[in-house]
N, C-alpha and C positions, 0 to 999 in steps of 0.2 A: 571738959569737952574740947576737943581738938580743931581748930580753926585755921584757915588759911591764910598765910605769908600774902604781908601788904609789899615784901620786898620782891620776890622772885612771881615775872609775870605768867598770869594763864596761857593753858592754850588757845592759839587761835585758833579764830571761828571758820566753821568749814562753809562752803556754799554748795550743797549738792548738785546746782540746775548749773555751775559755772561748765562753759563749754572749752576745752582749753583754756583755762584760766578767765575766760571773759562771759557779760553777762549777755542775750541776745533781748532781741522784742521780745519773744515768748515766755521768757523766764523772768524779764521785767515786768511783768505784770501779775505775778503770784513769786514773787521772789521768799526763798526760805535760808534762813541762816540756820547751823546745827550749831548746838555749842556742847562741848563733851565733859561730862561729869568730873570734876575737883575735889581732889582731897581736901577734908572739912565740909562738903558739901551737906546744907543741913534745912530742915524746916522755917521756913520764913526766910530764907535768904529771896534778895531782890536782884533779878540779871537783869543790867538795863544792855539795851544795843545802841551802838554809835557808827555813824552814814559819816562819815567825812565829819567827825568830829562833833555832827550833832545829836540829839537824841531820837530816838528813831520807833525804837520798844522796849516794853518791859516785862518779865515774868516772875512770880513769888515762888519759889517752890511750897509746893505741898508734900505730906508725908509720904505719898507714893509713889512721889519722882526722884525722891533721896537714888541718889547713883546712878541715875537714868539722864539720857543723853536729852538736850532741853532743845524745843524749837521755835524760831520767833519766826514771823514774819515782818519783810518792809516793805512798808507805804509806797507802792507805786509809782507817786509824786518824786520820791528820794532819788529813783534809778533813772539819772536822767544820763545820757551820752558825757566819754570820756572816763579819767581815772577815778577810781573811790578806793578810798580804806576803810573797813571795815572792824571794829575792835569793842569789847566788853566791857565793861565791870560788876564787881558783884559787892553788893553792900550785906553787911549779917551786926546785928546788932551789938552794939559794944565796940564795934570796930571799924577800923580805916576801910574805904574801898580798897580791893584789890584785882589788880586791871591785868587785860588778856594782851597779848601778842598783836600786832595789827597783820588783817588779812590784807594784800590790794589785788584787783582787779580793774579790769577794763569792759566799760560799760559800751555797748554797740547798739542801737534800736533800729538803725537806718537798713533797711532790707536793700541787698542791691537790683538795681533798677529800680527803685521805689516800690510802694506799701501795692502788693496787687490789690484788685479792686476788691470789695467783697460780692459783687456778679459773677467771678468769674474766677473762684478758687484754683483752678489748673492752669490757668494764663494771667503771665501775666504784661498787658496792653502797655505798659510802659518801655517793654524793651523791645528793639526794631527785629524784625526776620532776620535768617542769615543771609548775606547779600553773595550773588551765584555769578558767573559770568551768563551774559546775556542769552548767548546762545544754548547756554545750559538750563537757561530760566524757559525759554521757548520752546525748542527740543527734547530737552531731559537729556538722559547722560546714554550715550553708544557704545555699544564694547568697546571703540580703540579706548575713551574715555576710563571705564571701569580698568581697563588692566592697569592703564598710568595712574590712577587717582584724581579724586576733584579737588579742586582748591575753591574754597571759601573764606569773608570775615564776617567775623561778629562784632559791631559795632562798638565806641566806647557807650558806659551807658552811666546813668544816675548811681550816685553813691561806689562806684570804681573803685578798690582795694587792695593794697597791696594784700597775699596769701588769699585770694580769692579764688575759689578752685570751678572750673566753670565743665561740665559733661555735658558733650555732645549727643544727642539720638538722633540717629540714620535709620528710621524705619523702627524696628526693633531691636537694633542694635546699640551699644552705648559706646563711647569714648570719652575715657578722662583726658584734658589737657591739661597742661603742667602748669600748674598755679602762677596769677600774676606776679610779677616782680615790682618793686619801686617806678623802677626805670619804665613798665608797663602801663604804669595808671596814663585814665586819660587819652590811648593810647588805641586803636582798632586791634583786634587780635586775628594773624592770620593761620589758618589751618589750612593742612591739606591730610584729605580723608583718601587713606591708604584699600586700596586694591580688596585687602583682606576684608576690610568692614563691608566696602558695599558688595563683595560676593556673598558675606555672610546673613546679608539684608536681604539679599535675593531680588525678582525680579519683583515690580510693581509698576503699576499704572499710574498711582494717586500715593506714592511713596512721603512720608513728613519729614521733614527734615528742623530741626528744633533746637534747643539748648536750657540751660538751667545752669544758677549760678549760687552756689554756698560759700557764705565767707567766713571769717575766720573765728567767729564765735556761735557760728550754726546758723544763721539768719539766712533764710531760702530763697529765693527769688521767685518760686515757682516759674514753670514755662514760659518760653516767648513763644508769640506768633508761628504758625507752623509755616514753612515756606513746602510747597507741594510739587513734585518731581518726578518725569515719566522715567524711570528706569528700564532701556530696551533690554532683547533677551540676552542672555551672556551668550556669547558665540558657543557654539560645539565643541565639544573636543573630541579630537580627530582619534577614530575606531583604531584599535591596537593590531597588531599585526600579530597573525596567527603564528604559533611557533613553529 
């Protein structure tokens, strides 16, 4: 019977839920490892999993997983913030273990702006509105306003990141801003909302003005606070001349 080399290591383990490389709050708490079928793979072989070097899970094969891709899960408890490695081995009787490749990732749980409440799944209370100039806060925005555009910040807020990529909503409209940098964290981010967006928002009375923030292993922020804004009518545009 043909058995597997204690010298040359398995493959590493995959993590299906990894979000670019890293693990978020959601996938830390149903986390799955794959492990991918091994030549010699045989009846009663034992796959244990290893969290940063400790023991985590284990699976026996049965006869009707011979060849079949193996899935463990980890304890919850294990997926705590920061780096881990992940890696196997497999025990088969008669013989040395013979050990996988190590996987690493980067573990995230901290949502930015902190964990929204569970009251208020769409908002979330922790991060501040976006702050308007005053007169804009009072008035709302006037045609000479809409053609120049508005300028706006967004607060620094809770758990701040660098490659934190933060879309703005004007109404119905959305705007990506270019992901935070190093030099960013910490840091008020300021925007100015270009002519195009709020034409394409159209007019409103009770317009929202909003934001949401994804960081870099998927972890949502869900909404902040809506800040609420009279959008007057866009001026006319002046009737064509007959040919």
């Amino acid at each position: 019977m043909k058995r597997i080399s204690t010298q040359a290591l398995l493959t590493a383990p995959t993590l299906p839920q990894a979000h670019r490389e890293g693990i978020n709050a959601l996938a830390a708490t149903n986390l799955q490892v794959d492990i991918a079928p091994y030549c010699g793979m045989d009846e009663g072989d034992l796959i244990e999993l290893f969290w940063n070097n400790c023991f985590a899970a284990s699976r026996r094969i049965t006869a009707g997983k011979i060849g079949m891709p193996t899935s463990l899960r980890v304890p919850e408890s294990f997926v705590q913030n920061g780096p881990a490695r992940i890696h196997y081995r497999v025990m088969q009787v008669g013989h040395g273990p013979a050990r996988s490749a190590i996987t690493r990732v980067q573990v995230k749980t901290d949502y930015p702006g902190g964990m929204p409440s569970a009251l208020s799944l769409d908002e979330n209370q922790n991060l501040a509105a976006v702050s308007l100039p005053e007169t804009i806060r009072r008035h709302g925005v006037n045609s000479s306003q809409i053609r120049r555009g508005v300028p706006l910040t967004i607060e620094p807020y809770l758990n701040m990141a660098t490659d934190d990529e933060i879309t703005l909503r004007w109404g119905d409209v959305r705007l990506d801003l270019p992901s935070i940098q190093a030099g960013d964290v910490g840091k008020a981010v300021q925007v100015w909302v270009p002519s195009a967006i709020i034409v394409e928002a159209g007019d409103d009375h009770r317009l929202e003005v909003t934001y949401c923030i994804l960081d870099r292993v998927g972890n949502n922020s869900s909404w902040a606070p809506a800040r609420i804004l009279r959008i007057a009518a866009l001026a006319p545009q002046a009737p064509t001349s007959p040919a």
